[in-house]
ZATIPA-76957 format. One record per residue (C-alpha): x, y, z. Coordinates in Angstrom, 3 decimals. Each point is the difference from the previous one (the first is absolute). Layout:
residues N
R;X;Y;Z
...
end
This chain:
residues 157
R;-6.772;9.554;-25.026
R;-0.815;1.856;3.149
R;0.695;4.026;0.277
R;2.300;-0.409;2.838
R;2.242;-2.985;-0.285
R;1.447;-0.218;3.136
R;2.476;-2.956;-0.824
R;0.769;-1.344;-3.058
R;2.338;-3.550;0.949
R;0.368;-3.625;-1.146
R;-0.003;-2.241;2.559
R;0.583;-3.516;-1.176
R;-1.229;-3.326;1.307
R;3.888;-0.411;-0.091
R;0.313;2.702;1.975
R;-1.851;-0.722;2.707
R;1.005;-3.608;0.278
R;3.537;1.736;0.733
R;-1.179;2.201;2.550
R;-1.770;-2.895;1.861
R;3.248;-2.253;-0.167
R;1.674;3.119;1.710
R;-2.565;-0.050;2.469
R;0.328;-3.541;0.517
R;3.617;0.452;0.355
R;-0.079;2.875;2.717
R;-2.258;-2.602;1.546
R;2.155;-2.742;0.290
R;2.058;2.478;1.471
R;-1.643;0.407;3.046
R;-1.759;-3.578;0.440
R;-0.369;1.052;3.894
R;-3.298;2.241;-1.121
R;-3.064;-0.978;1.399
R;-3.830;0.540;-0.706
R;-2.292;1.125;3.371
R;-3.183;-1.445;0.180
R;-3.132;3.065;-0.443
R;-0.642;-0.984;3.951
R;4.049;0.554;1.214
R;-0.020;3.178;-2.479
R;-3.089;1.317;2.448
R;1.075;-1.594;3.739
R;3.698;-0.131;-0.069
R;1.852;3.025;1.226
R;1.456;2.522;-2.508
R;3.681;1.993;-0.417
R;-0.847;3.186;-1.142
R;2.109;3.076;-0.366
R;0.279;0.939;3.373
R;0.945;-3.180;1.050
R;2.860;-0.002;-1.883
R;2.099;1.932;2.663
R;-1.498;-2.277;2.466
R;0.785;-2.761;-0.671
R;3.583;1.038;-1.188
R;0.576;1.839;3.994
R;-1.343;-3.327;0.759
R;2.642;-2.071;-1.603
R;2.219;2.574;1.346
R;-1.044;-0.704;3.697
R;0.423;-3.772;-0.665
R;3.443;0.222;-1.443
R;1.091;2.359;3.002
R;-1.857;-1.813;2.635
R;0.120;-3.734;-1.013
R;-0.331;-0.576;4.139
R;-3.208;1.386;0.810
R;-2.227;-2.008;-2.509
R;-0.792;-3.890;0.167
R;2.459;-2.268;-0.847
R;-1.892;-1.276;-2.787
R;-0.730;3.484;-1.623
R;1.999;-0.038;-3.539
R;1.447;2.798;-0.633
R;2.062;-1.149;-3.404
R;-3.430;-0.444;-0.901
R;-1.755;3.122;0.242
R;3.262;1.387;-1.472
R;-0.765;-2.425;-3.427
R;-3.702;1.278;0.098
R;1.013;4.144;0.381
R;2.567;-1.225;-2.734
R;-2.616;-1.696;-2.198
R;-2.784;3.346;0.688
R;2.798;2.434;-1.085
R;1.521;-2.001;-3.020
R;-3.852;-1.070;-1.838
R;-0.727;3.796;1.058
R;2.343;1.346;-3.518
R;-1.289;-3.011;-1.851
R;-4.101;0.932;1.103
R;0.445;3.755;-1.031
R;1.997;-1.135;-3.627
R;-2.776;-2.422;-0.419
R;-2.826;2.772;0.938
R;1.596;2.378;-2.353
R;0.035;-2.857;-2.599
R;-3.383;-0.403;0.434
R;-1.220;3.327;0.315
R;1.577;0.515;-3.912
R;-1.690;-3.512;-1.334
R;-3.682;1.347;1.831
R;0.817;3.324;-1.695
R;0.815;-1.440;-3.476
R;-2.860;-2.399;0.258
R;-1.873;3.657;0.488
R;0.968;1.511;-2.567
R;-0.276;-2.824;-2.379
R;-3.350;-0.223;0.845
R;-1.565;3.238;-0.145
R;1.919;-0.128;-4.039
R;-1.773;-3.212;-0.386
R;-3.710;1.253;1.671
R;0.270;2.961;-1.999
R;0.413;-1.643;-3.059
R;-2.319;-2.335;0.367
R;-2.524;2.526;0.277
R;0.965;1.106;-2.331
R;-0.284;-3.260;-2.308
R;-3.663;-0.334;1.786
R;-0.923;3.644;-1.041
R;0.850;-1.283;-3.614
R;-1.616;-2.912;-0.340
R;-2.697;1.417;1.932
R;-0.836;2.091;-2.802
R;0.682;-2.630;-2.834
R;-2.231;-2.302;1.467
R;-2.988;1.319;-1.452
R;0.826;-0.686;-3.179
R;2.378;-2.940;0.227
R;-1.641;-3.429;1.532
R;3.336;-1.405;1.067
R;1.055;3.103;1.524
R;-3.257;0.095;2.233
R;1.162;-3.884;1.119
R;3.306;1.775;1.314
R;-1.574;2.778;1.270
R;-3.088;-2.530;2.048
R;3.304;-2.074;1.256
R;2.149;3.352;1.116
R;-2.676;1.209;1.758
R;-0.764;-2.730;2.440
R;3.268;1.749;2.122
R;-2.793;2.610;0.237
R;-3.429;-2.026;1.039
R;-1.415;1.221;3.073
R;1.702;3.057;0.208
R;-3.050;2.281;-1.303
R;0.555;3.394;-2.073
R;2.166;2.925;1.369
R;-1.674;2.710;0.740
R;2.075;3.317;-0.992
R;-0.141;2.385;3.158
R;-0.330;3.025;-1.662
R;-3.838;-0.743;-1.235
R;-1.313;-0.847;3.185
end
């Protein structure tokens, strides 16, 4: 195995299938999410940051001076969207967190798996020369390789 082992875990076909139902479930929780087209991602107008104060004074404004805008502005329902921004806002950064650890584990998990498989390659590598069915292994591994060309080790240039 590799020198490093970054992770060492079982992680069951069973197990995911249980973490996807939970998914599911947190889904079906919230069945008012939507998907934005790549074109209304680029063209519609964004809330960042900064804007969250803005549009909170503006809300503000609304709801202590429901006479000076048009009789068909809706204020209950820029009060539901701030509502909506700040409530998925806790839910986004546990999700983010929850995805920075999977990205992280997947990482880890493989760097311990490229390592030993180098390490496997480096093996059969040398076996190959005298074993015929090794050399098959070794032809088939190294297609991940093909059109890479040889490293060149900085030091003897």
């Amino acid at each position: 195995m590799s020198k490093s082992n970054k992770i060492s875990v079982s992680f069951s076909e069973t197990d995911k299938e249980a973490v996807l139902a939970k998914i599911a479930e947190v889904k079906a929780l919230m069945p008012f999410l939507i998907g934005l087209t790549l074109e209304e991602r680029k063209t519609l107008r964004k809330m960042g940051p900064k804007s969250v104060d803005y549009v909170r004074q503006s809300l503000e404004g609304a709801k202590a001076f429901p006479d000076e805008l048009k009789k068909s502005f809706d204020t209950v329902e820029l009060e539901k969207d701030f509502t909506l921004i700040n409530n998925l806002l806790g839910v986004q950064i546990a999700c983010q967190s929850v995805l920075e650890l999977i990205n992280d584990t997947m990482m880890a998990g493989g760097i311990d798996a490229m390592e030993a498989s180098d390490e496997v390659y480096a093996s059969l590598k040398s076996s190959a020369k005298s074993n015929v069915n090794a050399k098959a292994m070794v032809d088939k591994i190294s297609e991940r390789f093909k059109g890479q060309g040889k490293k060149v080790n900085p030091t003897t240039i």
